[in-house]
C-alpha positions in Angstrom: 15.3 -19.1 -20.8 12.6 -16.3 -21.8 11.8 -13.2 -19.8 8.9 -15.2 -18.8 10.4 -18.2 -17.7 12.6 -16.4 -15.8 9.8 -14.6 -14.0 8.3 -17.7 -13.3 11.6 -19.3 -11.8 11.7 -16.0 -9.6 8.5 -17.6 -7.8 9.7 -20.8 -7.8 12.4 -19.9 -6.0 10.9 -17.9 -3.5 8.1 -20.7 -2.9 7.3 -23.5 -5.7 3.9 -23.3 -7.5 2.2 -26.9 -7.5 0.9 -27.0 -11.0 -1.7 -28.2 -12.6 -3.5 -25.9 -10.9 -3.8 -22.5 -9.9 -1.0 -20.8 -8.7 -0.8 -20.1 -4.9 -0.2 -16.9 -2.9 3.2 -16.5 -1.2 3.2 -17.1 2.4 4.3 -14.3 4.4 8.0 -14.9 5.5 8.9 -14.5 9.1 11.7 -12.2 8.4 12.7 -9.8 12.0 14.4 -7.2 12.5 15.1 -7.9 16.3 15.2 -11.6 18.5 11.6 -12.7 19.8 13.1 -11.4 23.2 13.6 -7.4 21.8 11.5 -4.6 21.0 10.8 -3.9 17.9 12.9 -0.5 16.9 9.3 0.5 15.0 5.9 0.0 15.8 3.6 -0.5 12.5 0.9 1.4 13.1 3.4 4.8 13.4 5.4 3.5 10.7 2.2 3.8 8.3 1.2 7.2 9.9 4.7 8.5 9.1 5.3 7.1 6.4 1.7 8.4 4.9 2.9 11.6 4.8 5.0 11.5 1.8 2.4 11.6 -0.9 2.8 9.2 -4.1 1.0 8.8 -7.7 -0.9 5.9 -8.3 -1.0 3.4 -10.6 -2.5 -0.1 -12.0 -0.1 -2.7 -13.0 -1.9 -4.7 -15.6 -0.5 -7.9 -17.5 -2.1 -10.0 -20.2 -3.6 -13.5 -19.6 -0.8 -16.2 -19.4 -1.1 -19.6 -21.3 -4.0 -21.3 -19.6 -5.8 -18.0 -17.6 -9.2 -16.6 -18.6 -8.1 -13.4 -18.6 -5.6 -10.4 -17.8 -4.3 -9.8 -14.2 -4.0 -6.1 -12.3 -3.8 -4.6 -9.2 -3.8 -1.1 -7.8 0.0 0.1 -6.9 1.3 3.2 -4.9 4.7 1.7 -4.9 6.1 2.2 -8.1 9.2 4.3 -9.5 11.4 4.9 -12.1 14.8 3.2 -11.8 17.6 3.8 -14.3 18.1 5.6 -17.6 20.6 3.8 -19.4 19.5 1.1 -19.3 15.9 2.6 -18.8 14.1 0.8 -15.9 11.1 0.7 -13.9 10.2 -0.7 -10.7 7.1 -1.5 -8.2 6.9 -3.3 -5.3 4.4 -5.8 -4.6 3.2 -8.1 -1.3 5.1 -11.7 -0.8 1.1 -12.7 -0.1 0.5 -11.3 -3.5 -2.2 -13.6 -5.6 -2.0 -11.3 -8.6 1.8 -11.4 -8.5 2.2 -15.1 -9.6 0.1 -14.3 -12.7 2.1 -11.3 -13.6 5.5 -13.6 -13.1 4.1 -15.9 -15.8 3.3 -13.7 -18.2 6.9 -11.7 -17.8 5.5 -8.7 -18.8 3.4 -6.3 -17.7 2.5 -2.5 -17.9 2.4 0.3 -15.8 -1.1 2.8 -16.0 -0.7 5.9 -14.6 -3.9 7.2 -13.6 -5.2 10.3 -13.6 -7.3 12.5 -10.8 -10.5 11.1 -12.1 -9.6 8.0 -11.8 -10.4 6.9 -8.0 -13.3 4.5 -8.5 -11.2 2.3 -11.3 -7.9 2.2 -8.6 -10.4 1.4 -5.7 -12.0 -1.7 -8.4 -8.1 -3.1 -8.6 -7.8 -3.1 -4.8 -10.0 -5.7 -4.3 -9.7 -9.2 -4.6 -11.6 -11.9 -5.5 -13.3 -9.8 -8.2 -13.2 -9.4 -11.9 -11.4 -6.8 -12.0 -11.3 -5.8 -15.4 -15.6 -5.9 -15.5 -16.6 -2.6 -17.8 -13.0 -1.3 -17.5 -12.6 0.1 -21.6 -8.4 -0.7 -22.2 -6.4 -1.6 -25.2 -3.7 -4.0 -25.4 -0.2 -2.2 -25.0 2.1 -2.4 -28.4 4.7 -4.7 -26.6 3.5 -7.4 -23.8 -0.4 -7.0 -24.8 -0.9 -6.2 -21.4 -4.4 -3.8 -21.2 -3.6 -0.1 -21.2 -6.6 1.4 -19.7 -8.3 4.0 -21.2 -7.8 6.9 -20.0 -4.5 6.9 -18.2 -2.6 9.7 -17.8 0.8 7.8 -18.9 1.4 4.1 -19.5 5.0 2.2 -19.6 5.1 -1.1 -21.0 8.0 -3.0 -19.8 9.3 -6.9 -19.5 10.4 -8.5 -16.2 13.9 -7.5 -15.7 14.7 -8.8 -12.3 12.7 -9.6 -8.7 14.6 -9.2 -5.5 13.0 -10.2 -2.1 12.7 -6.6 0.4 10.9 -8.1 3.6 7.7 -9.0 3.3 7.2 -7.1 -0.5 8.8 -7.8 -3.6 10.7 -5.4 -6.2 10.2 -5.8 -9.5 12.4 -4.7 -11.8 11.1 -4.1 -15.1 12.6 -3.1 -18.2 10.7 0.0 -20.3 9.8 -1.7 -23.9 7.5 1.1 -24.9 5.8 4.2 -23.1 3.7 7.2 -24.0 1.6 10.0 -22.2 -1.3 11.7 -23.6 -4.2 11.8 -21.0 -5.3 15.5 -20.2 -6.3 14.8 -16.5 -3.9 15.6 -13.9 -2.4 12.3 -11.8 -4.5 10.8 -9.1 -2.5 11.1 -6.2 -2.6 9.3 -2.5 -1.4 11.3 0.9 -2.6 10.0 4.6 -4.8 7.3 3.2 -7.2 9.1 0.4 -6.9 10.2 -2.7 -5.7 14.0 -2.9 -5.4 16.4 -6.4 -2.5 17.8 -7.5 -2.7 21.9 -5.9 0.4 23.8 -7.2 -1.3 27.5 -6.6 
């Protein structure tokens, strides 16, 4: 089986995709912590709050069209991290009710765009959905998966689909590193108690 079939078989075993057709969004799984009858340990809204404090980069996780798509796929993603140097591994996490996520499975590949501190408006055009994302966004295809690297990122990591593990209601993707390179001048565009911050190291 290739790296993308195995993707794909990733989402068919969390939830089959009825094909022909488009592919569906995950359903979010009712996964608890605590019995219907408890507490819960956490409440959400404080859980965000605290957990906006610890500031991340940003990037856009971009894949090239799969066999029978119109074109790429991407989404905006805080929650991604390097993972292992030998072998040399990447990771992001992304929602179970992910529609984006399906396409990315089928390609197998995908690549990582780090973007830099004058980026803000092209992250905010890859949170939405429903849109063409890609609409006036100037990119290249990466050397390895073909997957657009968007001009002007700050770094870009071009990987294949290594694994995908379930973590609640997100998925990690495990991806490993094919190619990467840095080169764009900017400084990263960084996120910290929901906006966009600069990096201030005076």
């Amino acid at each position: 089986m290739g790296h993308a079939g195995a993707a794909a078989a990733a989402v068919r075993h969390l939830r089959p995709v009825p094909r022909p057709g488009p592919a569906q969004p995950l359903p979010r799984p009712e996964l608890r912590c605590v019995r219907e009858n408890e507490r819960a340990p956490v409440e959400q809204g404080e859980f965000r709050r605290v957990l906006g404090n610890f500031a991340s980069g940003v990037t856009v996780i971009t894949a090239p069209a799969a066999e029978g798509e119109a074109g790429p796929a991407g989404f905006a993603c805080q929650s991604f991290s390097s993972l292992s140097l030998d072998p040399p591994l990447v990771c992001f996490m992304v929602g179970r009710a992910s529609t984006t996520w399906p396409r990315i499975a089928r390609a197998g590949v995908f690549c990582v765009n780090v973007l830099g501190a004058g980026q803000s408006e092209l992250c905010r055009s890859f949170a939405v959905s429903g849109a063409d994302k890609f609409a006036g966004v100037a990119y290249e295809a990466a050397p390895v998966s073909g997957a657009p690297l968007l001009t002007g990122a700050v770094a870009w990591i071009d990987c294949t689909v290594h694994a995908v593990h379930t973590g609640g209601d997100h998925l990690i993707v495990v991806g490993r590193v094919d190619a990467l390179g840095a080169g764009g001048t900017d400084e990263p565009l960084l996120f910290h108690q929901g906006r966009f911050a600069g990096l201030d190291v005076g």
